[in-house]
C-alpha positions as a LaTeX table, in Angstrom:
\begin{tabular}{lrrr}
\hline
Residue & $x$ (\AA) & $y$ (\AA) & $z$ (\AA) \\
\hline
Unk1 & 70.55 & 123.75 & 101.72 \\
Unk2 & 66.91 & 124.64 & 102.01 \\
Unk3 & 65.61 & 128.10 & 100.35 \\
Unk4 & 62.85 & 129.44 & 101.87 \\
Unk5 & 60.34 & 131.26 & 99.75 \\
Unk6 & 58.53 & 134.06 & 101.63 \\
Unk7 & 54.93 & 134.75 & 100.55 \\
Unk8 & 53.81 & 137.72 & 99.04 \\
Unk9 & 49.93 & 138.65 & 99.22 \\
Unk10 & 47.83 & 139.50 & 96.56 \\
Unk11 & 44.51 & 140.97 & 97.43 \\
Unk12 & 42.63 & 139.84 & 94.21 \\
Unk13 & 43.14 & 136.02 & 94.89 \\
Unk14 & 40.73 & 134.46 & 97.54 \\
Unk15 & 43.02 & 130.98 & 98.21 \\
Unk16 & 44.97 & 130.51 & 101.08 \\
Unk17 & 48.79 & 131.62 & 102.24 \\
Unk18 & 51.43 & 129.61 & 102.59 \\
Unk19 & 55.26 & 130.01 & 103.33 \\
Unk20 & 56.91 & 127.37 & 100.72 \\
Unk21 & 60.01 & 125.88 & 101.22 \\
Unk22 & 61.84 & 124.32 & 98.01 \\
Unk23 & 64.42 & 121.13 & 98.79 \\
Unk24 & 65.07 & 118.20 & 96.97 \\
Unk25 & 61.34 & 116.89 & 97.15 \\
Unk26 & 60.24 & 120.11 & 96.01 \\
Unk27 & 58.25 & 122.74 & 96.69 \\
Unk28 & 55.93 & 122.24 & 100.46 \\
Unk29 & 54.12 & 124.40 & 102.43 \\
Unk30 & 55.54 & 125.43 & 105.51 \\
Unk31 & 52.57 & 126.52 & 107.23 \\
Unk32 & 49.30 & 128.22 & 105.48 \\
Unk33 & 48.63 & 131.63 & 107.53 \\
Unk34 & 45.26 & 132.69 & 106.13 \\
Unk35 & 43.53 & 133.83 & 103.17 \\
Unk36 & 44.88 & 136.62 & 100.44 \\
Unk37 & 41.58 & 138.39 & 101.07 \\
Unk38 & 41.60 & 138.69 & 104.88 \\
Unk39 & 45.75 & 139.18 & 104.86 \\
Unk40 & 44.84 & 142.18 & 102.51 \\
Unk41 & 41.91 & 143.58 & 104.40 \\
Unk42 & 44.38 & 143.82 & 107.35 \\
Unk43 & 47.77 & 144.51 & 105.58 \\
Unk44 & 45.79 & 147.42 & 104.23 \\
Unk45 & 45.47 & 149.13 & 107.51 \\
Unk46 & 48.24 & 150.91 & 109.48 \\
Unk47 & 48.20 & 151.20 & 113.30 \\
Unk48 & 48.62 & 153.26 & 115.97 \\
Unk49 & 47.01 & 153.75 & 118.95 \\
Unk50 & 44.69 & 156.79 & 120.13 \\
Unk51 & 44.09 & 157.80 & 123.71 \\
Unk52 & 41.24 & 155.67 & 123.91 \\
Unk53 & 43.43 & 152.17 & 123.30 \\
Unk54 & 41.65 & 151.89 & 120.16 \\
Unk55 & 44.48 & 151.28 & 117.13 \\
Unk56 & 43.67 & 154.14 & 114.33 \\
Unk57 & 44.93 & 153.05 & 110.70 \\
Unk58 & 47.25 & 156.43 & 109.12 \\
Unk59 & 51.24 & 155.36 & 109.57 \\
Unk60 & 53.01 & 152.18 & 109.71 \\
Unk61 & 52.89 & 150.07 & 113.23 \\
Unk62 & 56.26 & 150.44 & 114.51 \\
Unk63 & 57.87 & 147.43 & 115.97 \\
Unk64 & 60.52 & 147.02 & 118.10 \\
Unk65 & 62.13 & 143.49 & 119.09 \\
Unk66 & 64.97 & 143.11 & 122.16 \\
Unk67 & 66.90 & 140.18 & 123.23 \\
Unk68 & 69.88 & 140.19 & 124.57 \\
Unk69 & 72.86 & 140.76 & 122.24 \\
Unk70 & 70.72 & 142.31 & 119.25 \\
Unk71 & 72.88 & 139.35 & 117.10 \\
Unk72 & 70.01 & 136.72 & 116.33 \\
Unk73 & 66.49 & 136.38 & 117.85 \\
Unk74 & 65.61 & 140.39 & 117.32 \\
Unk75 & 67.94 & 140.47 & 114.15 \\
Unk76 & 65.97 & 137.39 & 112.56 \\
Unk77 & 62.32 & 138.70 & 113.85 \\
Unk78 & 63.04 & 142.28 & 112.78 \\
Unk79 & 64.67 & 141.22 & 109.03 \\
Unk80 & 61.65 & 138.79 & 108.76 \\
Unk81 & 58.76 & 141.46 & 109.52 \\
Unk82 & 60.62 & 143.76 & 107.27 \\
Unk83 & 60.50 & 141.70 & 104.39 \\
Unk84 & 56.37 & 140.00 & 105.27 \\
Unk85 & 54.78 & 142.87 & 106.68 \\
Unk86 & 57.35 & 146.16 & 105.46 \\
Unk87 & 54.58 & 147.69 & 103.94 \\
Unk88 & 52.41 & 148.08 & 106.94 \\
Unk89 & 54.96 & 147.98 & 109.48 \\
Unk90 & 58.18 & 149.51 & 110.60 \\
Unk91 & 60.91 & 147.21 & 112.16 \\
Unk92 & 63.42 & 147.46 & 114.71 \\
Unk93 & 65.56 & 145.43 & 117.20 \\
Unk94 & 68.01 & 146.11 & 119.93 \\
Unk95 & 69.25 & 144.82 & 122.79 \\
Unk96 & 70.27 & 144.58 & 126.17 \\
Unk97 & 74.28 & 144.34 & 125.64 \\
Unk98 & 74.53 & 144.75 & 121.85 \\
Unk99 & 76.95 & 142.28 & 120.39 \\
Unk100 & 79.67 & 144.11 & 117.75 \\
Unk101 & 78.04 & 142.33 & 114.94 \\
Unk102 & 75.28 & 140.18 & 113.79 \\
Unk103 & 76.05 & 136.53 & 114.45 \\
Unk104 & 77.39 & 134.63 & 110.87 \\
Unk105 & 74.85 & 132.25 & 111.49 \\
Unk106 & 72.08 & 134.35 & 111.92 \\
Unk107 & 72.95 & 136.31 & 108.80 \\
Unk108 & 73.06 & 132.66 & 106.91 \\
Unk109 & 69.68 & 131.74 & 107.85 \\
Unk110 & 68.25 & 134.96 & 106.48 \\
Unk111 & 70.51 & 135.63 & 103.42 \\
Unk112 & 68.41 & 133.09 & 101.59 \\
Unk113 & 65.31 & 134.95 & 101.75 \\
Unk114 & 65.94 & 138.41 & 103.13 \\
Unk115 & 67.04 & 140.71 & 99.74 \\
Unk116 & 68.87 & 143.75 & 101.81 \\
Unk117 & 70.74 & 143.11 & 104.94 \\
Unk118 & 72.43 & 146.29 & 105.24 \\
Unk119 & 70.14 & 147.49 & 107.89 \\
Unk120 & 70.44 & 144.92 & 110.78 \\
Unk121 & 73.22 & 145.60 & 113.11 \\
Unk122 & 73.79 & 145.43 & 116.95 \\
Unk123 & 72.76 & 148.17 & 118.80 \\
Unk124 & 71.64 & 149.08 & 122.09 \\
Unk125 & 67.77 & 149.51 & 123.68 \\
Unk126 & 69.12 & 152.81 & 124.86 \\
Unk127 & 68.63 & 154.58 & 121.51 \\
Unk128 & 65.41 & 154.04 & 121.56 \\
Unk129 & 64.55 & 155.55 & 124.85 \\
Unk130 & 65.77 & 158.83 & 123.51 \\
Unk131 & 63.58 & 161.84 & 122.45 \\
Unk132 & 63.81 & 161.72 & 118.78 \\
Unk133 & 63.87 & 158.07 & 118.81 \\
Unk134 & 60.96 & 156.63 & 116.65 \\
Unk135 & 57.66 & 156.15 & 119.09 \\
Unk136 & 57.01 & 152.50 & 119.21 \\
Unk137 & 53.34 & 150.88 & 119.01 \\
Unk138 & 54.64 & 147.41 & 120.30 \\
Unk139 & 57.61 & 146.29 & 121.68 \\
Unk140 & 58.46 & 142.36 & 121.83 \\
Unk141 & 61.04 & 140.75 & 123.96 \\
Unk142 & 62.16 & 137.41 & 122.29 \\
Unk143 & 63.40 & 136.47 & 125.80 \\
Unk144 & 62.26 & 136.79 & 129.57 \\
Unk145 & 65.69 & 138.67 & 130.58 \\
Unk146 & 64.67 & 141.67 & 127.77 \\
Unk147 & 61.11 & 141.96 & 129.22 \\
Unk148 & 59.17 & 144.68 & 130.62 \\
Unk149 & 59.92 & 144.02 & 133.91 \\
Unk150 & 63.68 & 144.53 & 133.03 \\
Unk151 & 63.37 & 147.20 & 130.26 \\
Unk152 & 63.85 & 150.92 & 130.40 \\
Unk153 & 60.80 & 153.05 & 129.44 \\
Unk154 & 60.87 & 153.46 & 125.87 \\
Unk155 & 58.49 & 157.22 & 124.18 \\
Unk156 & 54.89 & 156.98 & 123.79 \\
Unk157 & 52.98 & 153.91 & 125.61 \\
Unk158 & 54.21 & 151.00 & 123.61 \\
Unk159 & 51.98 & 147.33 & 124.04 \\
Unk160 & 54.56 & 144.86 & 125.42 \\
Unk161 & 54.29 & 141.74 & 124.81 \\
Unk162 & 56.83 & 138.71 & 125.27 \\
Unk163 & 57.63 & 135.87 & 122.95 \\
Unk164 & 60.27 & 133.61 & 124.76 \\
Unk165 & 62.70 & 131.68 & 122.20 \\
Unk166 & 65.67 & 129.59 & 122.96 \\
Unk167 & 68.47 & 131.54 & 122.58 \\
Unk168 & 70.50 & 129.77 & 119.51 \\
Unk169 & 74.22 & 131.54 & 121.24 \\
Unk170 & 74.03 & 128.70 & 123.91 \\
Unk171 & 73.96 & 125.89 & 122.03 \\
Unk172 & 77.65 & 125.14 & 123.01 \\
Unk173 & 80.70 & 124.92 & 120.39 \\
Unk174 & 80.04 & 122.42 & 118.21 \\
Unk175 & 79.52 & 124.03 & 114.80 \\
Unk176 & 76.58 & 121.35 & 113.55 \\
Unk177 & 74.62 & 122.14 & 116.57 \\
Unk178 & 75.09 & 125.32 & 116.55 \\
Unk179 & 73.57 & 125.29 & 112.92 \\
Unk180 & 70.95 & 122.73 & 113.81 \\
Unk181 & 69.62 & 125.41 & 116.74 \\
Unk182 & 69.91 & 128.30 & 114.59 \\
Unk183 & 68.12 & 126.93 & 112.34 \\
Unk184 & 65.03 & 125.82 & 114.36 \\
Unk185 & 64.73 & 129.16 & 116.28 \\
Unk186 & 65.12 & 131.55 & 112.60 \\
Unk187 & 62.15 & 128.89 & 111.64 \\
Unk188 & 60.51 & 129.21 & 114.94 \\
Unk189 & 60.24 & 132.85 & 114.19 \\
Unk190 & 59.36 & 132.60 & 110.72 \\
Unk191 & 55.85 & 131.05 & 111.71 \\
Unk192 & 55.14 & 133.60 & 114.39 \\
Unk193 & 56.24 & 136.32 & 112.30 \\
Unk194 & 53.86 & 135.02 & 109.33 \\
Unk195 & 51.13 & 134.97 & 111.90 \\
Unk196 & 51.84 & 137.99 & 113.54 \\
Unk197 & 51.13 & 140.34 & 110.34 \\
Unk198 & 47.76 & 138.41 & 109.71 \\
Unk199 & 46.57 & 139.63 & 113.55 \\
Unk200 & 43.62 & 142.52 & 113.04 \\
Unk201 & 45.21 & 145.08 & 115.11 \\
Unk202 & 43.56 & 147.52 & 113.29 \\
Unk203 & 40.56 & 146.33 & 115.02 \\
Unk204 & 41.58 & 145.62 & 119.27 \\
Unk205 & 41.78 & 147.59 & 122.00 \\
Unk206 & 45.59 & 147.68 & 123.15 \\
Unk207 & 44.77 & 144.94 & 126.47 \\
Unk208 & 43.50 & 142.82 & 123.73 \\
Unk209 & 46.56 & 143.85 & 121.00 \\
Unk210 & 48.54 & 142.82 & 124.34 \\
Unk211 & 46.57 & 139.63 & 124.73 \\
Unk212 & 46.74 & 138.06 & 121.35 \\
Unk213 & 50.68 & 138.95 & 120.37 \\
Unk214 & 51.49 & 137.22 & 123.86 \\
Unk215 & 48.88 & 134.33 & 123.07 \\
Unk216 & 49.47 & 133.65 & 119.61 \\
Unk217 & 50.73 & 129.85 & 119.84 \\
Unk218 & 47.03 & 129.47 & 121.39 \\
Unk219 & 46.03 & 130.73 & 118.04 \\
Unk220 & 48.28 & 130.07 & 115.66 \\
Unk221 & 47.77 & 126.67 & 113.65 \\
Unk222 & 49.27 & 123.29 & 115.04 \\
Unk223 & 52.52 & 123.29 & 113.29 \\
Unk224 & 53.43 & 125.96 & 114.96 \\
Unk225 & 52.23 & 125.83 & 118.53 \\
Unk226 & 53.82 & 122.48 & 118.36 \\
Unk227 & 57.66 & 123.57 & 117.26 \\
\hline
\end{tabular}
């Protein structure tokens, strides 16, 4: 089975970033995502956004992700900006009719790289429309069904964005498929993840925050505007 290595930055080094995967040919680079210095200059910076739709840099950038079942796609992107980006950001996920658990094969595809697990569970979009519910800065639905159009109004005036991804529950019975899809969406969201924290929020307006989270394949290098 492949590992996954995720990266971790170090601001003192001035060479590009690169996800590594380890298999039998060894260690390759899954996809480089920038350089340490400019990852640092903007992993350095927390976000929120001011009544002027200019992001200000004191707290972490909170994060919410919504499919529909809260049991893979928002469970993988949530686990995965956690463990890249938990230092600067705050991750969450929920969804439209939360599953009772977290799908087995979701929680296979990140067990190789994600160290604590014990925070990802089903649960619904409602809690976060509550009162004391933590005030999003963006909120990402990983399908068109979750999107803004469709969602309830969640505290605070979140940026929402949409990232639409294949949704690995239909891929029928057969347990190698099943795997095969799982696989390719949890990587699929590993590379926009991994370009996602490298964006310089700190330094947009929230239409053009908006803009580039929706846009990023138009960004983002070839390997992964081509998946």
């Amino acid at each position: 089975m492949q590992k996954t290595v995720l990266p971790r930055f170090d601001a003192s080094v001035n060479a590009p970033t690169s996800i590594w995967q380890s298999d039998s040919n060894g260690p390759q680079a899954l996809v480089v995502i920038g350089t340490q210095n400019s990852i640092s200059t903007i992993l350095n910076k927390d976000c929120h956004q001011n009544i002027t739709g200019v992001v200000q840099m004191s707290r972490k950038c909170n994060v919410l992700f919504l499919c529909r079942a809260n049991s893979a796609r928002s469970v993988m992107a949530e686990a995965l900006l956690r463990e890249l980006g938990g230092e600067r950001f705050e991750a969450f996920s929920a969804g439209i009719e939360p599953a009772d658990d977290v799908h087995p094969l979701t929680l296979a595809q990140l067990r190789p790289t994600i160290g604590d697990l014990g925070r990802v569970r089903p649960k619904s979009w409602n809690v976060y429309t509550k009162a004391d519910a933590p005030v999003m800065d963006v909120v990402i639905a990983m399908c068109e069904e979750a999107g803004e159009a469709h969602a309830p109004a969640f505290p605070g005036k979140p940026i929402f964005c949409e990232w639409n991804f294949a949704d690995p529950l239909a891929a029928g019975s057969d347990n190698a498929e099943q795997k095969r899809v799982f696989e390719q969406v949890f990587r699929q969201i590993l590379r926009r993840i991994s370009v996602f924290v490298a964006l310089p929020l700190h330094s947009m307006q929230a239409s053009e925050q908006r803009l580039a989270v929706n846009s990023m394949d138009e960004h983002a290098p070839p390997s992964i505007a081509a998946e």
